[in-house]
Structures are given as structure tokens and as C-alpha cells.
N, C-alpha and C positions, 0 to 999 in steps of 0.2 A: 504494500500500500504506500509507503514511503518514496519509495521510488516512482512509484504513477504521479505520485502529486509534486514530486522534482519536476521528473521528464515533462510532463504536461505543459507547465512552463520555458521550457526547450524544446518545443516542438517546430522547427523551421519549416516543417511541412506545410505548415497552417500560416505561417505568422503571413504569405503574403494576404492573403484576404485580409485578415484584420489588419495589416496595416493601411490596405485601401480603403475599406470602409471607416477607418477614422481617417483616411485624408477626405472622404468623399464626404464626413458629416461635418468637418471641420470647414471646409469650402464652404458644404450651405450655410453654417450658420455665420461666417464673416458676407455670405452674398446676404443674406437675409440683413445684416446690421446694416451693410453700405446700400445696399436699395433702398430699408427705409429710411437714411439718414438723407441720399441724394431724392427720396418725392419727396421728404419734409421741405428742403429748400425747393424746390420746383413751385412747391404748393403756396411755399412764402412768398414766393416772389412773383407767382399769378394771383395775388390776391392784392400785394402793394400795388402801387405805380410808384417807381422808383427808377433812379436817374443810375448813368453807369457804375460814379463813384460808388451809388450806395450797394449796387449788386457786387461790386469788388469786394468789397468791406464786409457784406456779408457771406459771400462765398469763400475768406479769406479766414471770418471768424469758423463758419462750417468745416473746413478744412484741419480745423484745431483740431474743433471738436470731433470728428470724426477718426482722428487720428486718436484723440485720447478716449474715445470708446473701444478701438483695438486693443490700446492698451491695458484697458483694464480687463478687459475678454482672455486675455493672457494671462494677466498678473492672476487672474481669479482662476483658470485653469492650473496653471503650476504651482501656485499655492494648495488648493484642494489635489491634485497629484502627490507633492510631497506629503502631505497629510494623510493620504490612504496610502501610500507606500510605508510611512511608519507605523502606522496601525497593523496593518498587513506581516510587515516584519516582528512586528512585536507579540502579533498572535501567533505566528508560524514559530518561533522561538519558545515560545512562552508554552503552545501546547505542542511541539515536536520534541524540544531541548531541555528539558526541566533541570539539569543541568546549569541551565545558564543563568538560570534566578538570582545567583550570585550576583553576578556582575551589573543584571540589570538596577537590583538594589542601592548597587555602588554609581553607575549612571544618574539612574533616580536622583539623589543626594547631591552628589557633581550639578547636576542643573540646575536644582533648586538652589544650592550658594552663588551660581551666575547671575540668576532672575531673581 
């Protein structure tokens, strides 16, 4: 049983599908953000009457923002990534290794005099 639940995670057989179906949900959901970030402006700016400067200025501020909605799209995925990888490790450890309790305790302790 041990070895199934290694191997399973080395399984190179498989990994190209899952790795295309997260590039392929990863796509949609940055198309889905920039489509509806680019009809927000569309919509704003068929709605004003506004002169070039002001379309500059605001396509200029949009461009921010749209930039800093990628970024937190990201920040919020690798954060939650690092998160269930150490969860993950700490269950895998904790009920494969019972062994390792030690150390985790000492860990434990170590971090909480950092924070």
C-alpha cells in the first residue's frame, strides 16, 4: 500500500493530461478576468462622452488595474498551493512516519520563537 501511494505521485504516465488540463483551466480563468475587465471599460466608455485625453487616462488607469488583478490571481494561487503542500506533507508524515513526531515537535517550537 505504501508504495501505491508513492508511485501514484510519480506516475509520468499521466502527468501529461493533468498538466494540460491545468494549463487549459488556468487560460480560462485569466481569459474570463481580462474579458471582463476589457467590457467593463468598453461599457464605461459607451456610456460617457469623453474626449481622447480622458479615454487615455482611463485606459491607462485600467491597465493598472488589470494588471494588479493578475497579480493577485497568482499571489492567491501560490499562497493557497504552499498551504496544501504543507498540510499535505505534514499528514503524509505524521500518519506514514510516526517516527518523525520528534522532530516535528522541535519544528513546532523553532517557529513559534520566530513569530
Amino acid at each position: 500500500m505504501t508504495r501505491y501511494y508513492v508511485s501514484h505521485y510519480f506516475d509520468f504516465k499521466n502527468i501529461g493530461i493533468f498538466l494540460l488540463v491545468s494549463l487549459i483551466g488556468l487560460i480560462a480563468v485569466l481569459a474570463i478576468v481580462l474579458i471582463t475587465a476589457k467590457l467593463q471599460v468598453h461599457r464605461r466608455l459607451n456610456y460617457e462622452g469623453l474626449d481622447e485625453c480622458n479615454v487615455a487616462e482611463i485606459t491607462r488607469r485600467h491597465r493598472f488595474r488589470e494588471i494588479g488583478m493578475i497579480e493577485s490571481f497568482y499571489e492567491m494561487t501560490f499562497s493557497s498551493t504552499s498551504v496544501l503542500l504543507f498540510l499535505s506533507l505534514y499528514y503524509i508524515i505524521d500518519a506514514r512516519i510516526p517516527q518523525a513526531f520528534f522532530y516535528w515537535v522541535n519544528i513546532r517550537i523553532l517557529s513559534c520563537c520566530f513569530f
